[in-house]
Structures are given as structure tokens and as C-alpha cells.
C-alpha positions in Angstrom: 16.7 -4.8 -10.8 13.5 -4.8 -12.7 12.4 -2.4 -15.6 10.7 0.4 -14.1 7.8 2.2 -15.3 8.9 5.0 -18.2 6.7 8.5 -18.3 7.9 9.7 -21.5 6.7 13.6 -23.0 3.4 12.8 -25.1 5.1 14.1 -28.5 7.4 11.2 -28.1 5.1 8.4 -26.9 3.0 9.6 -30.0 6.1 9.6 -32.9 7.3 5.9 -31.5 3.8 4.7 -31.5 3.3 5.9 -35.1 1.4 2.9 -37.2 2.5 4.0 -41.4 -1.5 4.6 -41.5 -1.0 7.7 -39.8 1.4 9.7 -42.1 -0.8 8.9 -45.2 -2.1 12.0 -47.3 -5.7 11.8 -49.0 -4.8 12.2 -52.6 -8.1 11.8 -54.7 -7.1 8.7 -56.7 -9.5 8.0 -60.1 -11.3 5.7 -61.2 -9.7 2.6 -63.4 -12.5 3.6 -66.8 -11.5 7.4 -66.2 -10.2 8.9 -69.2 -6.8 9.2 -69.4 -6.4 12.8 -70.3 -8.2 13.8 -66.2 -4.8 12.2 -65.1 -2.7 14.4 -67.5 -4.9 17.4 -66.5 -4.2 17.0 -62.4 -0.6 16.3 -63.6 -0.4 19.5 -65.1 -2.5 21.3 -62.7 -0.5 20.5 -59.7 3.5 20.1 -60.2 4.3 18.4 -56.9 1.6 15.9 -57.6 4.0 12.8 -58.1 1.8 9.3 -57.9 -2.2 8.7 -58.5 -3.9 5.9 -57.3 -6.1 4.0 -59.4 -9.0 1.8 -57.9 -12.0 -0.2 -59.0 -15.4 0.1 -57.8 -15.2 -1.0 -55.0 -12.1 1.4 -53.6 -9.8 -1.4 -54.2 -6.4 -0.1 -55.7 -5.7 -1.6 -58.2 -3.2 0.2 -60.3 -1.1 3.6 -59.8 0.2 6.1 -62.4 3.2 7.9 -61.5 4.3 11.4 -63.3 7.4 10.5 -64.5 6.8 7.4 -66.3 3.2 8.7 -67.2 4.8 11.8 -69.0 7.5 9.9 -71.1 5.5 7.3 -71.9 1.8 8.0 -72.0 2.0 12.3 -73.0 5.7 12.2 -74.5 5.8 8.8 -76.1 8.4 7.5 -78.1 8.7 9.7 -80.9 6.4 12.4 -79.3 3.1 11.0 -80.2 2.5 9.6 -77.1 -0.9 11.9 -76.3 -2.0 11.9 -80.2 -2.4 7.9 -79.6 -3.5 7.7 -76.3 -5.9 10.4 -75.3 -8.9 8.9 -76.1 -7.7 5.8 -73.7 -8.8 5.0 -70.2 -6.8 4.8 -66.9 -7.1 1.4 -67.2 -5.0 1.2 -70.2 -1.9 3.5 -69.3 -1.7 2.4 -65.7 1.1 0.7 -63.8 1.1 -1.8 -61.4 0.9 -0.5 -57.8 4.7 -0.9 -56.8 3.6 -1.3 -52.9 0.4 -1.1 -51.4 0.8 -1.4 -47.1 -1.7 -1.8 -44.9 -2.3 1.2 -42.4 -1.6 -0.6 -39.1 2.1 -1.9 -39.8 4.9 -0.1 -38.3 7.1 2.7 -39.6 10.0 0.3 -39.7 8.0 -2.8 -41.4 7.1 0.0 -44.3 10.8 0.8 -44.6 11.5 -2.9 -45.2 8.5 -3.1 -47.4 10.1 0.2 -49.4 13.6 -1.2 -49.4 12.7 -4.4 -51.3 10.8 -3.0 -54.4 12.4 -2.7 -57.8 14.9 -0.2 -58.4 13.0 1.6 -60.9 10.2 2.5 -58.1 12.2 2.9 -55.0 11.4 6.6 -54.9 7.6 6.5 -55.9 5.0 7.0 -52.9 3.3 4.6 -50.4 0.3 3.7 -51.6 -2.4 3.0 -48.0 -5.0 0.6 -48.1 -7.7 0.2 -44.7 -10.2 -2.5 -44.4 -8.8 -3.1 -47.8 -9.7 0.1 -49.2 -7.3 3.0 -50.5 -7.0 5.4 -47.9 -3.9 7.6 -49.2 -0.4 8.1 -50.2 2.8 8.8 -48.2 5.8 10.6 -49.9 8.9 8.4 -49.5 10.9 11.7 -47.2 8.0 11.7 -45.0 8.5 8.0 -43.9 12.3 9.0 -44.0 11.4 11.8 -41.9 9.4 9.8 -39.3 12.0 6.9 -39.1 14.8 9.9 -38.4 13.1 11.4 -35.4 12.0 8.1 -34.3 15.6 6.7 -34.2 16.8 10.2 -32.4 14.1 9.6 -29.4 15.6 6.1 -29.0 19.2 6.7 -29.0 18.9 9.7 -26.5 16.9 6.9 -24.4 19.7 3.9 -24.9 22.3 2.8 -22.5 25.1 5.1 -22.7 27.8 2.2 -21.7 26.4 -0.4 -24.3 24.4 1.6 -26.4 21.4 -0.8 -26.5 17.6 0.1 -26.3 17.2 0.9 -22.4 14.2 1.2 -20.2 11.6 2.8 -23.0 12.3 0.6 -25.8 12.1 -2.9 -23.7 8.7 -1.9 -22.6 7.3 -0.6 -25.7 8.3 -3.9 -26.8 7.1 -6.5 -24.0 3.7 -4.4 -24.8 3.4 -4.7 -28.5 4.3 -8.6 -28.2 1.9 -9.2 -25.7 -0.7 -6.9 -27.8 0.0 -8.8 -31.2 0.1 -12.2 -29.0 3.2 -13.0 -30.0 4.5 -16.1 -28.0 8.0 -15.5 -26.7 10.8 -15.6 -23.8 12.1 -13.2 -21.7 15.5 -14.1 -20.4 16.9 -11.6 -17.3 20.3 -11.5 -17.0 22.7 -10.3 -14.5 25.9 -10.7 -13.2 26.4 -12.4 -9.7 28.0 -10.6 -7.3 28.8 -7.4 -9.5 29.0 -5.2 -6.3 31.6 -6.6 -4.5 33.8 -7.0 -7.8 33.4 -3.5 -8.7 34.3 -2.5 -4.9 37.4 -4.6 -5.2 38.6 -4.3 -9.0 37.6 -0.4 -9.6 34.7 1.2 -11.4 36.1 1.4 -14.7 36.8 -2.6 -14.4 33.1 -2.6 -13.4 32.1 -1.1 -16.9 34.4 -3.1 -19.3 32.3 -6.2 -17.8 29.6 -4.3 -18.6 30.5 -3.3 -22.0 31.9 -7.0 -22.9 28.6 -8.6 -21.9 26.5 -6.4 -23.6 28.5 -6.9 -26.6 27.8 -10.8 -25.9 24.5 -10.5 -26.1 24.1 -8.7 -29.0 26.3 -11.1 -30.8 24.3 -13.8 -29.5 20.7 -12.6 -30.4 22.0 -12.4 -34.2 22.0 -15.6 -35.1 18.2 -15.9 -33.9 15.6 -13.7 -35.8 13.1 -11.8 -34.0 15.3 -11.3 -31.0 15.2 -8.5 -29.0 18.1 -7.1 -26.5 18.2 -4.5 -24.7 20.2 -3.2 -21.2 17.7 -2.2 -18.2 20.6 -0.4 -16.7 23.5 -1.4 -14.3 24.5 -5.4 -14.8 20.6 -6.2 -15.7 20.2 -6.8 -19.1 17.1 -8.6 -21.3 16.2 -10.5 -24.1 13.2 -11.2 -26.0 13.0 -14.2 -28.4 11.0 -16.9 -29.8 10.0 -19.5 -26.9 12.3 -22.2 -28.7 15.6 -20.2 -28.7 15.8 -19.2 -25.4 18.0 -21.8 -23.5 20.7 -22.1 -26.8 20.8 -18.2 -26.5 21.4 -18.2 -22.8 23.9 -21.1 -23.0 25.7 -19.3 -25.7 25.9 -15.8 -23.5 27.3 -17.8 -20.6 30.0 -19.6 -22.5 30.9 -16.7 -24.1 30.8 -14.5 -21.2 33.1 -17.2 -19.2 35.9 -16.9 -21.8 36.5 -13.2 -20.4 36.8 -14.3 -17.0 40.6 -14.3 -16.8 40.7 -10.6 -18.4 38.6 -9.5 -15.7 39.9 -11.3 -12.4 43.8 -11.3 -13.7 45.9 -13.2 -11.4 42.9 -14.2 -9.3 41.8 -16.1 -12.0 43.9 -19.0 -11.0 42.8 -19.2 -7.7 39.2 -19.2 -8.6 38.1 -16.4 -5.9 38.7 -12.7 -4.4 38.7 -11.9 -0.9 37.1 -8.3 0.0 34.0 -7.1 2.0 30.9 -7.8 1.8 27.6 -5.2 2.1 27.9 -5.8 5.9 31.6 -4.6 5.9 32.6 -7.9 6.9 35.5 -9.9 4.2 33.8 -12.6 2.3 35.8 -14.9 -0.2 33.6 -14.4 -3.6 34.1 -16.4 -6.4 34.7 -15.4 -9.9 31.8 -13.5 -12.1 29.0 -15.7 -13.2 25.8 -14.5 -14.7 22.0 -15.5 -13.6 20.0 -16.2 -16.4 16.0 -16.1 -15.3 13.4 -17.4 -18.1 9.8 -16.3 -18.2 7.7 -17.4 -21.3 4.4 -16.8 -22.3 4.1 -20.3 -24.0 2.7 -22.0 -20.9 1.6 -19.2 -18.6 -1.2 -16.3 -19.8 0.9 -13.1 -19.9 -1.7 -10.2 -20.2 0.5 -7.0 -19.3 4.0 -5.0 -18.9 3.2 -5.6 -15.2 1.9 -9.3 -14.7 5.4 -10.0 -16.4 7.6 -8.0 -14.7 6.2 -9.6 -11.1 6.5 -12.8 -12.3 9.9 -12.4 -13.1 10.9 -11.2 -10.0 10.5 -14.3 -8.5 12.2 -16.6 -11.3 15.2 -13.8 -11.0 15.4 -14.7 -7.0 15.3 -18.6 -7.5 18.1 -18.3 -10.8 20.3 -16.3 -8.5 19.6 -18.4 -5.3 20.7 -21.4 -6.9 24.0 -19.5 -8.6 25.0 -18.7 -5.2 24.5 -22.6 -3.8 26.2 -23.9 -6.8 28.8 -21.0 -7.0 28.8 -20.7 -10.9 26.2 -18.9 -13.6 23.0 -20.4 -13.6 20.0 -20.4 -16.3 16.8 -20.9 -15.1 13.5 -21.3 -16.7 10.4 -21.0 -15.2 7.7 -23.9 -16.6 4.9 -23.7 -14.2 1.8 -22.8 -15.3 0.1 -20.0 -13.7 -3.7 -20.1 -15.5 
């Protein structure tokens, strides 16, 4: 089973497609030789006015004030005098550091990473946006909140219900913004061999605790490697994206993990090493125990252009990975390392 081709409601192709760019607000920032007091004044004129950006002349940013800490300290001062000795001072003077300029075409979830890693005594102050390294606007802290909330709603109601990872949707959306960003990586296909016939034989809900364990597996597995991506295409087919150099070791891992269960899920048969119950032709077939088929395309050696080009390619490293599991009678990765150019 391949990933087939999602048609998702245009609201929701638009909110998971969000770059941070797009939430930013045009607050008018001011010049770095303004004079203080046209900060205090927009303060005062506009009470949910919380950050203002400060650039040079070229609309680099190059500084922020934010109202709380430009009220105690620059208005209120110390002992009170804070606008008697600073209001014939420039921006320049009273400004802050910007606590996190972004660039507009990062994702929603990089930002939140950004956001999560800046001092504690600026967590809650806006995004500041720069474009073509100009300022282009602020975005308040809820609205990125906001955005990340309905993002992760439109994602769980698309996951596997069984295993609850990122299903059809998500695994496209993320073969595509690999291949846009050229990203080099694997795609490993898995699947379990002869899945039918053991679900026919041991029950359906035996069918999905195999299901459930191996998509536990994987997940485990694609921790210890960073920027992996799992999710479950549906049924026994389940995928993984990771950097071309992890692929096998992740694979191996899956399969030696996933063989440790094998006793749980053939009980007593698991001494004898097979089942005996019919195949799709009615007829009864001896089948061995589960094994998995681990197929390996990679964009390392071949020129991977689209969602599509992959997807047929695989098809035919999936056939050869479970051709030679059933010759061999055991789980089987394969990698493909032809080049295709």
C-alpha cells in the first residue's frame, strides 16, 4: 500500500502551510535617533500596544522597546525620575536588545522553538519579523499559540487512530517540503509480511496489537536519530523519513525489536516456527511467523523531484524487499542504490 493522494478543505491546507511571516502585524516601528518621549506618547496613546521595533536606516531592526520595561525603567525610573532624566534622550539610548528577530519563511513550529529558548525575562514579549532582512512586523506570542493549537487539532483528527501517528496528510506534506528545501534523506516502507493471513487465523484484535506494538517500535526507534520522521500510511504500511546515513541502523533496530514480540503474537506456534491456514485462494498454506519488509528509497543517489516520482519508485523497491522476504522466509531490508539520472 502506497500513500495515496490527500484532498484536504482549503482552510486547512492553508493553516498547516502557514510560514511565521504570515501572522505578523505591521506595527509602525521608529527610528533608532527618534526621541524618546514619541515612544512614550504611542505607549500612552494605545494601551494594547506591548513591543516597538527599532531600526536603522536602512529598516534593519536593530533594537526593540517593550512597555513594561520601558515604563519602569525609562518613564518610572528608580526613584520616579526616570522621564525628568531621560526625555530629552533618543531611542537609541533607552532601547533593548531585540530578544528574537525570525525570518518570515520559517515554520510555525521552528518560531515556537525559537520562542521557547529566549531568556525568561522575555518569553512573553512579541515576535519581531524581518524579510529580505528588513522589519516587516510583530506577532503577539497567543497568536503563534493560537496557530500552533489549530494546527495540532487538524493533524490529530488526520492521525492513525490505532497508533496515533501522522497518517496520510502529514507524510506527504512532509516528503514535499523535504524535497522543496532539498533536503537529502531516506524513506524506509515498512510492512509486515503476510499480515492477512495471520489476522484471518489469529483474530482482528490480534491483528491490531501487532499493529499497535510496531508502531510503538518505530517511534521508539526514530528517537535516538534527529530529524526523523514516522508516520503510519494506514493498515500494516508504515514510513520513515531520516537522514540518508541512519536509515539501515534504524531499520535493523525496528526488525530486532519487532522480532522480540514474535512469541506474544504466535503463542504456542511460536515453537514450531509456522501456522497452517488458507491462503487468498482458499487453499491451506503453511506461513511462517511475522516478518517485516523494509524497502529503502533515497534521494542521495537518485534525483527525487516530486510526491509522485517517489511514491512510483518505491513501489518497485517495496515488490523486490517483499519478494526476497518470501524466498528467504524471514524480514528483509532492502535498499535501493541504483541511480536513476
Amino acid at each position: 500500500m502506497l500513500i495515496e493522494k490527500i484532498t484536504p478543505n482549503k482552510n486547512e491546507i492553508f493553516i498547516l502551510n502557514f510560514l511565521i511571516g504570515e501572522l505578523a502585524e505591521r506595527i509602525p516601528p521608529l527610528s533608532f535617533n527618534s526621541p524618546m518621549m514619541d515612544a512614550f506618547f504611542r505607549f500612552l496613546k494605545d494601551e494594547n500596544l506591548s513591543l516597538i521595533p527599532v531600526i536603522d536606516e536602512q529598516e534593519r531592526v536593530i533594537g526593540q522597546l517593550s512597555r513594561r520595561i520601558f515604563l519602569e525603567k525609562t518613564i518610572l525610573g528608580r526613584f520616579g525620575y526616570g522621564v525628568y532624566l531621560n526625555a530629552r534622550k533618543c531611542v537609541k539610548e533607552v532601547m533593548e536588545k531585540p530578544s528574537l528577530v525570525i525570518d518570515y519563511g520559517i515554520t510555525l513550529e521552528e518560531a515556537s522553538m525559537l520562542v521557547q529558548s529566549r531568556q525568561i525575562e522575555n518569553l512573553y514579549d512579541d515576535i519581531i519579523v524581518i524579510k529580505n532582512d528588513k522589519y516587516f512586523g510583530t506577532i503577539a506570542l497567543n497568536i503563534l499559540l493560537n496557530a500552533l493549537t489549530q494546527k495540532a487539532i487538524i493533524l490529530a483528527k488526520e492521525a492513525n487512530p490505532l497508533t496515533g501517528l501522522p497518517g496520510n496528510w502529514a507524510i506527504q506534506r512532509e516528503i514535499e517540503k523535504r524535497i522543496s528545501k532539498k533536503i537529502l534523506f531516506d524513506t524506509i516502507y515498512i510492512d509486515i509480511n503476510n499480515f492477512k493471513p495471520y489476522n484471518d487465523y489469529y483474530g482482528f484484535s490480534s491483528g491490531d496489537r501487532v499493529i499497535e506494538v510496531l508502531g510503538k517500535i518505530i517511534l521508539k526507534a526514530s528517537k535516538n536519530y534527529p530529524e526523523t520522521f514516522v508516520g503510519h500510511i494506514g493498515g500494516d504500511d508504515f514510513i520513515i523519513l531520516s537522514r540518508p546515513e541512519y536509515s539501515i541502523n534504524i531499520a535493523e533496530e525496528i526488525v530486532d525489536a519487532f522480532e522480540s514480540y514474535l512469541h506474544e503474537f504466535h503463542g504456542k506456534d511460536f515453537i514450531k516456527g509456522y501456522y497452517l491456514t488458507k491462503n487468498r485462494r482458499g487453499d491451506e498454506e503453511v506461513f511462517p511467523l511475522l516478518s517485516l519488509s523494509c524497502a529503502i528509497v533515497s534521494n542521495e543517489s537518485l534525483s527525487i523531484e516530486s510526491y509522485a516520482q517517489l511514491a512510483s519508485i518505491a513501489a518497485e523497491v517495496k515488490a523486490e524487499a517483499k519478494r526476497r522476504a518470501k524466498i528467504n522466509k524471514k524480514s528483509e531490508i532492502f535498499k535501493d542504490r541504483r541511480n536513476y539520472e
